[in-house]
matplotlib code that plots the C-alpha trace (Angstrom):
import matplotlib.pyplot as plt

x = [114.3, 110.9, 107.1, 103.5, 101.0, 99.1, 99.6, 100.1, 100.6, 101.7, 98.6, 99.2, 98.5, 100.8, 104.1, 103.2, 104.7, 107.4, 108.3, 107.9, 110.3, 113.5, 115.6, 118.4, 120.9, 121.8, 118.9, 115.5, 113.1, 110.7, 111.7, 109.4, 109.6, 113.0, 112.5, 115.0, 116.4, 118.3, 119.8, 119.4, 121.3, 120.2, 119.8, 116.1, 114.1, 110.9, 108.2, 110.9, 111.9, 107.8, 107.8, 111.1, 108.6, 105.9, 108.0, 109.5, 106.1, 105.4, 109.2, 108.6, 104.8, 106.0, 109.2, 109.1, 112.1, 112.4, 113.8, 115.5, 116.0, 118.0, 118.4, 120.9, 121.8, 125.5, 125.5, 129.1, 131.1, 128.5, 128.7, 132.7, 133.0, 130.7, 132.5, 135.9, 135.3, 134.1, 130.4, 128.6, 124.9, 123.8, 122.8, 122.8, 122.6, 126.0, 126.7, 127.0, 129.8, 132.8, 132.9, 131.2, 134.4, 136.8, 134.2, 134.6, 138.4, 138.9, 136.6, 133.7, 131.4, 129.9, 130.4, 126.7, 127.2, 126.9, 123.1, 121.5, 120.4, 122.8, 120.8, 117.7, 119.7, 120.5, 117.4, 115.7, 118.4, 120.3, 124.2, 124.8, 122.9, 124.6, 128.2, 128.0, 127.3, 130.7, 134.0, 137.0, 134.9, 132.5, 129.1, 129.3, 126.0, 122.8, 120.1, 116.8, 115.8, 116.7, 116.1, 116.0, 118.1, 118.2, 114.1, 112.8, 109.9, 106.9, 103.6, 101.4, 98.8, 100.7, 102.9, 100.8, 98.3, 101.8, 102.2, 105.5, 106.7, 108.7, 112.0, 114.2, 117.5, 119.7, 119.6, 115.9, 115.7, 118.1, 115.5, 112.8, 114.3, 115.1, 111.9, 110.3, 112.9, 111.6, 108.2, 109.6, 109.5, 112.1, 112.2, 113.8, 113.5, 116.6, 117.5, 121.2, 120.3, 120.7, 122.1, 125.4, 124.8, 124.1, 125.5, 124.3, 121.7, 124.1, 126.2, 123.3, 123.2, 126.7, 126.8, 124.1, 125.6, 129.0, 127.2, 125.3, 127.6, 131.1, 129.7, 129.5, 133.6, 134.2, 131.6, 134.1, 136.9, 136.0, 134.0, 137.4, 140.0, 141.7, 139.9, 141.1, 138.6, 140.3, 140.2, 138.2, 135.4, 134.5, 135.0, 133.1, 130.2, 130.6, 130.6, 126.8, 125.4, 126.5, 123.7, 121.1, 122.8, 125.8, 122.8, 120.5, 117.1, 117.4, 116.7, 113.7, 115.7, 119.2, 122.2, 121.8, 118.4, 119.5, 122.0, 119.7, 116.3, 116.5, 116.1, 112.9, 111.0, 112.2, 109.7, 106.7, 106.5, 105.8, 102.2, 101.6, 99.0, 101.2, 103.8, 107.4, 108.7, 108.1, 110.6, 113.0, 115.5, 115.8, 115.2, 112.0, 112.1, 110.9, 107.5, 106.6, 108.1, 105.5, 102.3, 103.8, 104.2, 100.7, 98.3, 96.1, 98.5, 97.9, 100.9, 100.8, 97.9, 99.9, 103.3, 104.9, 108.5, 110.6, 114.1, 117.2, 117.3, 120.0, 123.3, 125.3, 123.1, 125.0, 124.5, 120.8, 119.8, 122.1, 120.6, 121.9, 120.7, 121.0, 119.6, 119.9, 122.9, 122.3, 125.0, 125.3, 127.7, 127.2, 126.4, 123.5, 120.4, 118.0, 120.5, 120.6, 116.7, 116.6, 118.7, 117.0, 113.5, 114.6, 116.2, 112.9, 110.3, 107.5, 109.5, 110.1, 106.8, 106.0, 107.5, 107.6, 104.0, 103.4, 104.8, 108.5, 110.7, 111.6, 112.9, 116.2, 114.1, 113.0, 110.2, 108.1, 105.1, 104.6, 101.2, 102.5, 103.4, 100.9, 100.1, 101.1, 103.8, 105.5, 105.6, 106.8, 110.0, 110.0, 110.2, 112.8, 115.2, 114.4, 114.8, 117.4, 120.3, 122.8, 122.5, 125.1, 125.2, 125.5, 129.1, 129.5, 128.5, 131.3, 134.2, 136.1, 134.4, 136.9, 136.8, 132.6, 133.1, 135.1, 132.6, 130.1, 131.4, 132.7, 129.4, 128.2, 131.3, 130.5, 126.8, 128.6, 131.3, 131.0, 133.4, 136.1, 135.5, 139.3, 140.2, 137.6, 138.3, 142.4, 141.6, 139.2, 142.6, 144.5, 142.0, 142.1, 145.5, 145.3, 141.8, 142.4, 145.9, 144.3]
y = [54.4, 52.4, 53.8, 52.6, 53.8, 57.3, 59.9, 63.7, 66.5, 69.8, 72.0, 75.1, 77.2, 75.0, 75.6, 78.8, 79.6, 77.6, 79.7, 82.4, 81.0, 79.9, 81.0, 80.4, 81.5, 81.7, 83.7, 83.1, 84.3, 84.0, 81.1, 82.0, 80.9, 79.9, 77.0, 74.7, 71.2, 69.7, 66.4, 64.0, 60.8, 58.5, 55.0, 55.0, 52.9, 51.5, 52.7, 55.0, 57.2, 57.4, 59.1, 61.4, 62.5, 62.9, 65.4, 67.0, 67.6, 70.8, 72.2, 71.6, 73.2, 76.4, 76.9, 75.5, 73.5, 69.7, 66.9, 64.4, 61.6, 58.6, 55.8, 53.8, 50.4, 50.9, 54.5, 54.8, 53.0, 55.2, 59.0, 58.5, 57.3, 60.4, 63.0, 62.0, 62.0, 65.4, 64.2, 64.5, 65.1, 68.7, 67.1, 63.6, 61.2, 60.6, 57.2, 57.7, 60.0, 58.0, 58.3, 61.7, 62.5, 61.3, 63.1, 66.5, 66.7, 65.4, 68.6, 67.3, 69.1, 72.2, 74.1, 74.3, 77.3, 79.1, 77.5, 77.1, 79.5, 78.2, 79.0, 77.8, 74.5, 75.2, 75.4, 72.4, 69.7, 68.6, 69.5, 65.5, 65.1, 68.5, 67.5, 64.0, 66.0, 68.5, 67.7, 70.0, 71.8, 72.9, 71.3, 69.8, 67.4, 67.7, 64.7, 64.8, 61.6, 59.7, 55.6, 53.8, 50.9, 47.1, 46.5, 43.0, 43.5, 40.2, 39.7, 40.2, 38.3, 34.6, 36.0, 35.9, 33.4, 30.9, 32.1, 34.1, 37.5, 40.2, 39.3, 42.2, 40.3, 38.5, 35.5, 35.6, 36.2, 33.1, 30.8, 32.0, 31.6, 27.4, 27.6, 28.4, 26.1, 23.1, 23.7, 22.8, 26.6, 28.9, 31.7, 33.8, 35.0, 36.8, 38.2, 39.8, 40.2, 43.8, 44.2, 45.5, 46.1, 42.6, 41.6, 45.2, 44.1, 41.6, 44.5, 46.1, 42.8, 43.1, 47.0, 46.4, 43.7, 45.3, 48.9, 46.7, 44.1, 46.4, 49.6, 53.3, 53.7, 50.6, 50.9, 54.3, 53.2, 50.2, 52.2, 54.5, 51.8, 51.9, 48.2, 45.1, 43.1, 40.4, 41.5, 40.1, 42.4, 42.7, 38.6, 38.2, 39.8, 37.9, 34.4, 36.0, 36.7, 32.8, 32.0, 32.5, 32.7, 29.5, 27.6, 25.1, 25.4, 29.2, 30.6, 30.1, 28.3, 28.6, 29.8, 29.4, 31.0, 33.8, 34.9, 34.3, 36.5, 39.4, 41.8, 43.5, 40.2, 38.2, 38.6, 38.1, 34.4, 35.9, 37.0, 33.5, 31.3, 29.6, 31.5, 30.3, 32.6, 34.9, 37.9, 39.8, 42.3, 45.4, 49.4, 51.2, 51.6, 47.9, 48.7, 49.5, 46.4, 44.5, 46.5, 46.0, 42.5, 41.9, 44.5, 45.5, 44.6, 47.5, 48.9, 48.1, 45.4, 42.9, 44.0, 46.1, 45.8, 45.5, 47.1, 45.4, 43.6, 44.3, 42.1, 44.6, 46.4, 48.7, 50.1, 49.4, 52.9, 53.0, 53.1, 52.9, 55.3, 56.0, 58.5, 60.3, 62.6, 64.7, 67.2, 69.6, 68.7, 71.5, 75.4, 76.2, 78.3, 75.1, 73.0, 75.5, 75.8, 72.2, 72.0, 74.7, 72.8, 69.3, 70.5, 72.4, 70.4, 71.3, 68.7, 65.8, 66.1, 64.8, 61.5, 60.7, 61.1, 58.6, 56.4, 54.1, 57.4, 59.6, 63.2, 64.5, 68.2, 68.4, 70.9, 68.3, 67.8, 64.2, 64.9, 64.7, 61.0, 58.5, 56.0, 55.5, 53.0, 55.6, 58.0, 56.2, 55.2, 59.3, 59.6, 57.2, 58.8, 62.3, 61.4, 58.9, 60.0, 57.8, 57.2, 55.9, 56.3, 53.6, 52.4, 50.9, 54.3, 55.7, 53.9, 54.8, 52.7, 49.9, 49.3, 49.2, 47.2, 44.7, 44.6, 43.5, 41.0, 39.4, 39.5, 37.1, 35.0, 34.4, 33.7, 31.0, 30.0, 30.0, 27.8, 30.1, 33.4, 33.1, 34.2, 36.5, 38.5, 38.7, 39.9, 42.8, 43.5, 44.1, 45.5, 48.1, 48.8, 50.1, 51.6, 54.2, 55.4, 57.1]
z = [129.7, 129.6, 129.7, 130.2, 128.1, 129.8, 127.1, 128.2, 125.6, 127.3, 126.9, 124.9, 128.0, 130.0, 126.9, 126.9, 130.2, 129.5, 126.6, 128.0, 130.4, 128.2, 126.1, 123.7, 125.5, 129.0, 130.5, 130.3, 127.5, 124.6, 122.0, 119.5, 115.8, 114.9, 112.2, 110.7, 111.8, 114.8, 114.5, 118.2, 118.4, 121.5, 122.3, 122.9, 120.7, 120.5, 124.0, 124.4, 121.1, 121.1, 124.5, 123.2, 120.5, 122.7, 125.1, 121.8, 119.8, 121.5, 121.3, 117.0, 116.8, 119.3, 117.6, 114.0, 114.5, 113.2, 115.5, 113.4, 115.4, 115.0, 117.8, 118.3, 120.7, 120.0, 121.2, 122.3, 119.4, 116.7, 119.1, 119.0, 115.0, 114.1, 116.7, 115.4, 112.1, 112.2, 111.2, 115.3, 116.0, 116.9, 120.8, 121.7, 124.5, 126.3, 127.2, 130.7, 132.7, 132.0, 127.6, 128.2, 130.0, 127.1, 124.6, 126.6, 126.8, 123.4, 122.6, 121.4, 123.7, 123.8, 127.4, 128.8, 131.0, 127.6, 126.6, 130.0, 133.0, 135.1, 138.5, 136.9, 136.5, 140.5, 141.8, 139.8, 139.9, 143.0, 142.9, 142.9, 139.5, 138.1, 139.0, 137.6, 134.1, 134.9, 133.2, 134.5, 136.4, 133.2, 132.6, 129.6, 129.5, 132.1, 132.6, 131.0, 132.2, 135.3, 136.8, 139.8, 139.6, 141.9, 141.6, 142.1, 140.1, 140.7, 139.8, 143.1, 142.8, 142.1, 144.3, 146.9, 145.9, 146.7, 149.9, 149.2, 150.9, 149.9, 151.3, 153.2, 152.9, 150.6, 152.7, 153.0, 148.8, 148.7, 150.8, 149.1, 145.8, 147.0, 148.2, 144.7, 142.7, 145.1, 143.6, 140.3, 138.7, 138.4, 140.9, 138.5, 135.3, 133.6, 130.1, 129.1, 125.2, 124.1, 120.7, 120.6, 124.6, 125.9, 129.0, 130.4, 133.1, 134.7, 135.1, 137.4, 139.6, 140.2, 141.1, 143.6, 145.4, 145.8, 147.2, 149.7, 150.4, 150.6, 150.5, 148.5, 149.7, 147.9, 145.0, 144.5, 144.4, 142.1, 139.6, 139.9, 139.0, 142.6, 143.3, 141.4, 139.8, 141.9, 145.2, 147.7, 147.6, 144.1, 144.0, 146.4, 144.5, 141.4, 143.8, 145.4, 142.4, 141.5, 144.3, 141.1, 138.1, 138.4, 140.2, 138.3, 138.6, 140.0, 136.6, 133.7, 130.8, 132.2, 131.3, 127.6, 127.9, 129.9, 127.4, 124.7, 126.2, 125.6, 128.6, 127.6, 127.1, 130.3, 132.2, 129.9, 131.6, 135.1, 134.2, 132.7, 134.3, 135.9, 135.9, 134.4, 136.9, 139.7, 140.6, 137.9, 138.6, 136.6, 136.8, 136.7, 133.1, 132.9, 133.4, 129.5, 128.6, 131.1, 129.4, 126.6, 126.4, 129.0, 127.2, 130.1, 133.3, 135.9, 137.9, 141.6, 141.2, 138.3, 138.8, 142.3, 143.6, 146.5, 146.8, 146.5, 149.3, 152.7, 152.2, 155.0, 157.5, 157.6, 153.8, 153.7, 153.1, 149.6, 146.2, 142.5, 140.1, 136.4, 133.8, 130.9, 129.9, 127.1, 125.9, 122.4, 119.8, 117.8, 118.7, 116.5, 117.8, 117.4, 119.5, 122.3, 122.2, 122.6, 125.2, 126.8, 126.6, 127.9, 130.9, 131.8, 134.2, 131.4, 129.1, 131.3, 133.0, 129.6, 129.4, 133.3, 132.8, 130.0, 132.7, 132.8, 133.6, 136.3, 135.9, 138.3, 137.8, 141.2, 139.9, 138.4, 140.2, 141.6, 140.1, 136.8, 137.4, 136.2, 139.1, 142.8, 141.9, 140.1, 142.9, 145.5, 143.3, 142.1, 146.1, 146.4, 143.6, 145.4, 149.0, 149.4, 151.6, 150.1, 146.6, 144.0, 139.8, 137.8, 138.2, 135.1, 133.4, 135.4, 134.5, 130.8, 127.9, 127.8, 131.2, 130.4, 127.3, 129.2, 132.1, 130.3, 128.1, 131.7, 132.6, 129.5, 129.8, 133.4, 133.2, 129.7, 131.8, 135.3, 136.6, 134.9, 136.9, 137.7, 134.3, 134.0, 137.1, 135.7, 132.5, 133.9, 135.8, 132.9, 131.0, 133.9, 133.9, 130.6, 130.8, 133.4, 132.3, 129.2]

ax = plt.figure().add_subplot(projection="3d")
ax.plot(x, y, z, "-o")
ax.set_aspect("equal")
plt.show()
């Protein structure tokens, strides 16, 4: 979702291949010139609709055809409007499994097995990351992009100028982050602003603690509507994440603050001299946003991470992971040459190497990515043995809707999670019976 700055256009030689490589339809082939317009609607905007356009610039010079490309924050609510009123984008982003599930059986998606080589998708993606884009057995949308979720992101240098280590455990994180706050600065820095979205990074906190608190059987079963927001396990991980956000003094600003920052700019105060902060949770796609903000901060020296930390031992090993879903709303030869191109490792070797993105195409090189930080997490996303999608991308939209407007009344309110928990309930009643 995010990028650091090292631009790298696809040398002629290098698309050349790749065209000679793809094809239209299901087989492999020449694209050559085939000219006119398709129309992509995604959520990427700013670092990242300039990185689409990076990776896209050689599909338009090679083939002639014009990306139009309008990005959106409130992808779901403006994808379903368009789709049901007859008026959809020719391909677009997919706002995660669950809506692209209620897109594909209300017919809104085009079957895939029809536009890609379907053992070239074998071969380059792992089955996990193919079946989370199947609907009814077809493959409806593929990822083009992919993220590494539950990072705690700090600035190494204060970091260790203060005497601090990485901690391996929540209890250790939870010393260390009393141990900060009795220095008079926040240990934490924390933005839920996102437009339309906000409330979404909260949302991560909480998927992270339930996988390594309760575990992948119960992250399942939750994401799937078989848990109760009230039951012990999934209370139990709103009351931990309480530890920092219901705790004064944990986090820069406070409450107020943290639903007012917005998620991007959060962290901007843990490269200050001093810093207001000095550890931020968020995915991998943060990174832009720090370069961004910090012209001139180096990955690995100003900013590194360490992983979510251990809550059970016994589900140390899991990981949450998001991405990228794109699928084709309309069956037009530009749209399946599209499709054909961003699925290739030749496309998303592109953005992952302009930094802030990692690609679910086990064919792209680790060369391609720009610095050592992003390789080890590429490693990561390749060569976990347990790994988890997003779970709040899994569940149907008004069970995600409802999830994260707990999350903002929560951080508002905390003393009524009672309420909160109970109405996620009935929302999921309803939610999973559509």
């Amino acid at each position: 979702m995010r990028t650091t700055y090292v631009r790298v256009i696809a040398s002629a030689a290098a698309l050349a291949v790749f065209l000679g490589a793809c094809a239209p339809q299901a087989q492999r082939g020449p694209l050559g010139q085939i000219g006119g317009t398709v129309n992509v609607l995604a959520t990427w905007g700013g670092a990242e609709q300039e990185s689409f356009l990076a990776m896209v610039q050689p599909f338009e010079e090679q083939t002639g055809v014009q990306v139009e490309y309008e990005g959106t924050r409130d992808l779901n609510a403006v994808l379903t409007a368009r789709a049901q009123g007859g008026n959809p984008p020719d391909v677009a982003g997919v706002p995660g499994p669950g809506p692209m599930a209620e897109l594909a059986r209300a017919g809104h998606l085009v079957d895939l097995s029809t536009v890609l080589d379907q053992d070239a998708m074998k071969a380059e993606y792992a089955e996990d990351w193919l079946k989370m884009g199947e609907v009814d057995g077809k493959q409806v949308a593929i990822f083009i992009k992919s993220a590494l979720k539950g990072l705690v992101w700090y600035n190494p240098n204060t970091f260790n100028a203060a005497g601090y280590q990485a901690p391996k455990t929540w209890d250790e994180m939870i010393t260390l982050s009393q141990r900060i706050a009795g220095t008079g600065t926040a240990p934490w820095c924390i933005g839920l602003e996102s437009g339309a979205a906000s409330g979404w990074p909260g949302t991560d906190w909480l998927e992270n603690i339930v996988l390594r608190q309760s575990g992948p059987d119960v992250y399942d079963r939750w994401h799937q509507g078989e848990i109760r927001w009230t039951s012990p396990e999934i209370r139990k991980a709103w009351e931990t994440w309480g530890q920092i956000v219901a705790t004064d003094g944990m986090v820069l600003g406070g409450r107020q603050s943290i639903l007012a920052t917005a998620f991007g700019d959060a962290a901007t105060p843990m490269f200050g001299s001093p810093p207001g902060c000095y550890l931020h949770q968020q995915g991998n796609f943060i990174t832009t946003f720090y370069t961004d903000a910090v012209p001139g901060l180096r990955p690995g020296q100003d900013f590194t991470f360490f992983g979510f930390p251990e809550i059970d031992s016994n589900y140390r090993e899991t990981v949450e992971v998001a991405g990228d879903l794109f699928g084709m709303f309309r069956d037009t030869p530009q749209a399946r040459a599209l499709m054909t191109y961003l699925t290739s490792p030749e496309a998303q070797q592109i953005w992952v190497g302009r930094g802030g993105a990692l690609s679910p195409n086990k064919r792209v090189p680790q060369s391609a990515y720009p610095d050592d930080l992003s390789r080890q997490m590429a490693e990561i996303i390749t060569g976990s043995g347990t790994f988890r999608f997003d779970a709040s991308d899994l569940m149907p939209e008004a069970m995600n809707s409802a999830f994260v407007s707990g999350v903002l009344d929560y951080v508002n309110n905390p003393s009524n999670l009672d309420g909160i928990l109970a109405s996620l309930d009935r929302v999921q009643a309803d939610a999973y019976r559509r």
